[in-house]
C-alpha positions in Angstrom: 12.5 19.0 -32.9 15.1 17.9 -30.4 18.6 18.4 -31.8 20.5 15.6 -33.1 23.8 14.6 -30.7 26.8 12.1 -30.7 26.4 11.0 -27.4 30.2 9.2 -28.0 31.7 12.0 -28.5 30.8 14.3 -25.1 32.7 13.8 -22.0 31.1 15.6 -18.7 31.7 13.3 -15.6 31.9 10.0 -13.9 30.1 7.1 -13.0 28.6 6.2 -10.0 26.3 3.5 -8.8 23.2 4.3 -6.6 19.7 3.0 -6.1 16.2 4.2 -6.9 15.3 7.4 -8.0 13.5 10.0 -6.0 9.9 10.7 -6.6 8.4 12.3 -9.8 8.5 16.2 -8.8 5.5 18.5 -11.4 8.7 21.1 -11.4 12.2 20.0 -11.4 13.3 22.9 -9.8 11.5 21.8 -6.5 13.8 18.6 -6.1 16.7 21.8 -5.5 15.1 23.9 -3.1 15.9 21.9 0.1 19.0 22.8 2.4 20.5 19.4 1.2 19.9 17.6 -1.9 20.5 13.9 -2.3 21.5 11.8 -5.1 18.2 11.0 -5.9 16.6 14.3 -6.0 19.7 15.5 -8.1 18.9 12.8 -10.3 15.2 13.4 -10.8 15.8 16.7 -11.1 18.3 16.8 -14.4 16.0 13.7 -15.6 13.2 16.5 -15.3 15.2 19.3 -17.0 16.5 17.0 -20.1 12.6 16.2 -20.5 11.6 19.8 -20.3 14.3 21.1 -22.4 13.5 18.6 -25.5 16.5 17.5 -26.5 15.6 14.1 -25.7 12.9 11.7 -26.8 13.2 9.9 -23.4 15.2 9.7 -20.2 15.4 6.9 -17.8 16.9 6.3 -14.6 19.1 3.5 -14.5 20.2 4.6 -11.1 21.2 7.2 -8.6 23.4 9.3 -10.4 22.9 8.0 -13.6 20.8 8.7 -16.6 20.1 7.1 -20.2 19.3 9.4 -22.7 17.6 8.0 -25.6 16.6 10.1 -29.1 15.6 8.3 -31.8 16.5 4.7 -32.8 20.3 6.0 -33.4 21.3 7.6 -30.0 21.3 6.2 -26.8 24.2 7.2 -24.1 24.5 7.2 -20.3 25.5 10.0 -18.6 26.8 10.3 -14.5 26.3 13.3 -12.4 29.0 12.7 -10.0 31.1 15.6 -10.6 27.6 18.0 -10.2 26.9 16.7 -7.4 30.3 17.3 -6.4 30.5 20.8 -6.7 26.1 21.6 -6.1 25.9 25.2 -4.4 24.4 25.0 -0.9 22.5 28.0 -2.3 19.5 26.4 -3.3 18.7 29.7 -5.5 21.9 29.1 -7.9 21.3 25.1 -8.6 18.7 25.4 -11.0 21.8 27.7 -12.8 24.0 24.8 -12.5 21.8 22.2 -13.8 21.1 24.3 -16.9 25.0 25.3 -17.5 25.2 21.0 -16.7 22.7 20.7 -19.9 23.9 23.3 -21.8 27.7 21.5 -22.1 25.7 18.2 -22.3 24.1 19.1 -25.5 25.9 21.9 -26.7 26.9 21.5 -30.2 30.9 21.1 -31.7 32.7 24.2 -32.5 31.6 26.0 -35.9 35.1 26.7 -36.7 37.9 25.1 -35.6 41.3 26.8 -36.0 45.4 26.8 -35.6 44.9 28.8 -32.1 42.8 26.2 -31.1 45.9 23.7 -30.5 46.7 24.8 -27.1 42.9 23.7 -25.8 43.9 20.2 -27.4 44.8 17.5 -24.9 45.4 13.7 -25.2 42.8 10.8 -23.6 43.2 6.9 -23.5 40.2 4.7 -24.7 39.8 1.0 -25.6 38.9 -0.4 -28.6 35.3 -0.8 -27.1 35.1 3.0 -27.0 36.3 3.1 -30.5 33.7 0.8 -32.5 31.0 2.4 -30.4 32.6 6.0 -32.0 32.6 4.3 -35.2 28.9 3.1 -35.3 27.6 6.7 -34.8 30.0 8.8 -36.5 30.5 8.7 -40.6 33.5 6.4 -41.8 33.8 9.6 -44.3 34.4 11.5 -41.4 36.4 9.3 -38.7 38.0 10.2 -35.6 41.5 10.5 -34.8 42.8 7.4 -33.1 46.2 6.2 -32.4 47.1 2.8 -31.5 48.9 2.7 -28.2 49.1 -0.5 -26.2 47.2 -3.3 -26.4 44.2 -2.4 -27.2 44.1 1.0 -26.0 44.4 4.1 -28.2 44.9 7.9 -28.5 42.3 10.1 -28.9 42.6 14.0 -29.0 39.9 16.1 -27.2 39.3 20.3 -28.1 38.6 20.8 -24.3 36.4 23.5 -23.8 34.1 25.1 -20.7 31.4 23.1 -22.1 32.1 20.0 -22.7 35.5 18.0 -24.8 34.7 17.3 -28.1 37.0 14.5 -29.7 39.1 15.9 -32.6 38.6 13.8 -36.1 40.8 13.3 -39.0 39.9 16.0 -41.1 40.5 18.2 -38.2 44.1 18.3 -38.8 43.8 20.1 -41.9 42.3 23.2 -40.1 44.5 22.9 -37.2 47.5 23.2 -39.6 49.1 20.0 -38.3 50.0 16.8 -38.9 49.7 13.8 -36.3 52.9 13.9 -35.0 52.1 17.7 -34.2 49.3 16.8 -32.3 50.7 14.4 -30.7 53.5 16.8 -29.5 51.1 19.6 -28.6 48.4 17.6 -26.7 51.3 15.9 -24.5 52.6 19.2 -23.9 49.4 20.5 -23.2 49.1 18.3 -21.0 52.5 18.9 -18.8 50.9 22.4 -18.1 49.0 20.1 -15.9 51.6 18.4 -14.0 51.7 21.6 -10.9 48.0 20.1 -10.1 49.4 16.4 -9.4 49.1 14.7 -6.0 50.0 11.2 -4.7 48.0 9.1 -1.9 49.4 5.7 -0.8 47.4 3.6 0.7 49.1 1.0 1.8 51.6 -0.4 -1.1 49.6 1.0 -3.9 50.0 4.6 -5.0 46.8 6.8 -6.2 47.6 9.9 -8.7 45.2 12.5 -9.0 45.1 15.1 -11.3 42.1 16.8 -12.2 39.4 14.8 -12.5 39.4 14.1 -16.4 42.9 13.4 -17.2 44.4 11.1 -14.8 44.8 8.2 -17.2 46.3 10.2 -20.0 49.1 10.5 -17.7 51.1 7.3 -18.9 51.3 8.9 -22.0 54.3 11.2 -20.4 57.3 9.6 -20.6 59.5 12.3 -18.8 56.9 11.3 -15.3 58.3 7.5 -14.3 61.3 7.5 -14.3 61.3 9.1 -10.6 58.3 7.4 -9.6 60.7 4.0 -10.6 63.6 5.1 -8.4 62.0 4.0 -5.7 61.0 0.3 -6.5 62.8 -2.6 -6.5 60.8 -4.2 -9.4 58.9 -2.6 -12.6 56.3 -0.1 -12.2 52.7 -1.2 -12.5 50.0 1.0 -13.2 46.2 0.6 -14.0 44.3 3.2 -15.6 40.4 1.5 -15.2 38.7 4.5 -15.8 39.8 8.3 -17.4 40.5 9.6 -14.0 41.7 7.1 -11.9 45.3 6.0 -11.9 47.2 4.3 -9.5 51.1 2.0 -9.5 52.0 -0.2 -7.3 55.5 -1.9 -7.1 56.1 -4.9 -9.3 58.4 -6.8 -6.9 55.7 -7.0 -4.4 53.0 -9.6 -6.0 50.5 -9.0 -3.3 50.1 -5.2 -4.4 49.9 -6.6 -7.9 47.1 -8.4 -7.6 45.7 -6.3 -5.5 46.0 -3.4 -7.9 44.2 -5.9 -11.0 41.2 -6.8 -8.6 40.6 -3.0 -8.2 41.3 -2.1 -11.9 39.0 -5.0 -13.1 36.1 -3.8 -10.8 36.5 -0.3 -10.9 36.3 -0.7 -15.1 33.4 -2.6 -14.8 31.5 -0.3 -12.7 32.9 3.4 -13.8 31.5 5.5 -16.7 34.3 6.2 -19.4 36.1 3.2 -18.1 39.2 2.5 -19.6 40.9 -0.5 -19.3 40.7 -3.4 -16.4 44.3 -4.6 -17.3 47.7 -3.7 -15.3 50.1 -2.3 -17.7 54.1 -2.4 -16.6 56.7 -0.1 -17.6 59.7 -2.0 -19.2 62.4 0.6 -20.2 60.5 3.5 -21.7 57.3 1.9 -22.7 54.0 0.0 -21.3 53.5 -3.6 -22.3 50.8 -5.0 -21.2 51.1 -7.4 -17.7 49.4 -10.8 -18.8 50.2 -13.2 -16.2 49.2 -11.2 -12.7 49.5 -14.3 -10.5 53.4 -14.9 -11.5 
């Protein structure tokens, strides 16, 4: 029988858009033995492995890249295989490996025991309240996850991030860990500091991008002590948009055109990227976020 997942509560990469899938192959493994592999193959390859592996009752291909597994009438996700691609051997002998180490975080299951020591693995991620009813339909309301509300309608959530796969950190967690939420909260953010050496910036044009590491780039606003010397610099309120979990970027207040340039590329880029987290601008008055309603002022 094909184990039993919460689709809502994995994280394992991003979103990207494609087109048709490549053909059927009788043996997955086949699509990967080429010099290059392309987006389809990739794709028609994991589809393959997922189907032999049996952990799902059905995959389909909603695209290259991206995947919708379906088990039973209570589970359905979508999954991307961006970051995969992204880092596919050019050793065709080793990517059958990585599409079975891919599979094994995808449905691996939540750690047996959780424990004090495992604070410094826990980091902080920003979702809407979109994410959190979809949580709450396939998780137990006896057993909810830890959510914090933020800014408008964005929350907190706390992730155990392991080589596997991040597995969000409920409630009744905080008992084990031997910590209450403001503890958490404090440990994630510094947790999440430890990071900061890995930052970079890329302007293009009047709009700043921040990269971090892939997964944590809009948990970032959550760090209070890292504006105040991106501010310096402007002659108006900072404005940042955080559309999906790793994608952040700021652009100058003062300058409308940026502005508005920065909500037309949050608004699409939430519409079209997996784990997408907000399509609003938020702007930093003093030392919090409110939320920027009227983008054409």
């Amino acid at each position: 029988m094909a184990r039993r997942f919460a689709p809502a509560l994995l994280l394992l990469a991003h979103l990207s858009v494609g087109c048709a899938p490549a053909p059927e192959s009788a043996d997955w493994r086949e699509l990967l033995a080429g010099r290059e592999v392309s987006k389809k193959e990739l794709t028609a390859a994991v589809r393959g492995a997922i189907l032999e592996s049996g952990h799902a009752e059905e995959v389909e291909t909603l695209g290259s890249l991206r995947l919708a597994i379906r088990q039973g009438e209570d589970y359905e996700t979508e999954i991307s295989l961006e970051n995969l691609m992204a880092v596919l051997s050019d050793a065709p002998e080793e990517r059958p490996q990585q599409v079975e180490a891919f599979l094994r975080g995808l449905f691996s299951s939540p750690v047996e025991e959780i424990t004090p020591e495992l604070l410094t693995a826990v980091l902080p991620v920003v979702r809407d309240q979109t994410f959190l009813d979809n949580v709450q339909r396939v998780e137990s309301a006896d057993d909810p996850v830890l959510a914090q509300p933020y800014v408008g309608d964005l929350f907190v959530f706390y992730v155990l991030d392991r080589p596997e796969a991040m597995q969000f950190l409920k409630v009744a967690d905080l008992e084990l860990l031997r910590v209450d939420e403001a503890g958490m909260e404090a440990q994630a953010l510094a947790n999440l500091e430890a990071l900061l050496p890995q930052l970079e910036r890329q302007s293009q044009g009047a709009i700043t991008r921040i990269s971090l590491d892939g997964f944590y780039e809009a948990s970032l606003i959550l760090l209070d002590g890292l504006w105040p010397e991106l501010e310096a610099s402007l002659e108006g309120n900072l404005v940042v948009a955080v559309p999906a979990r790793d994608l952040l970027a700021f652009a100058d207040g003062a300058d409308r055109e940026a502005v508005r340039a920065l909500d037309g590329w949050a608004k699409q880029a939430a519409a079209e990227q997996a784990y997408a987290v907000t399509g609003a601008l938020l702007e930093r008055v003093g030392a919090s976020w409110e939320v920027l309603d009227n983008v054409a002022r």
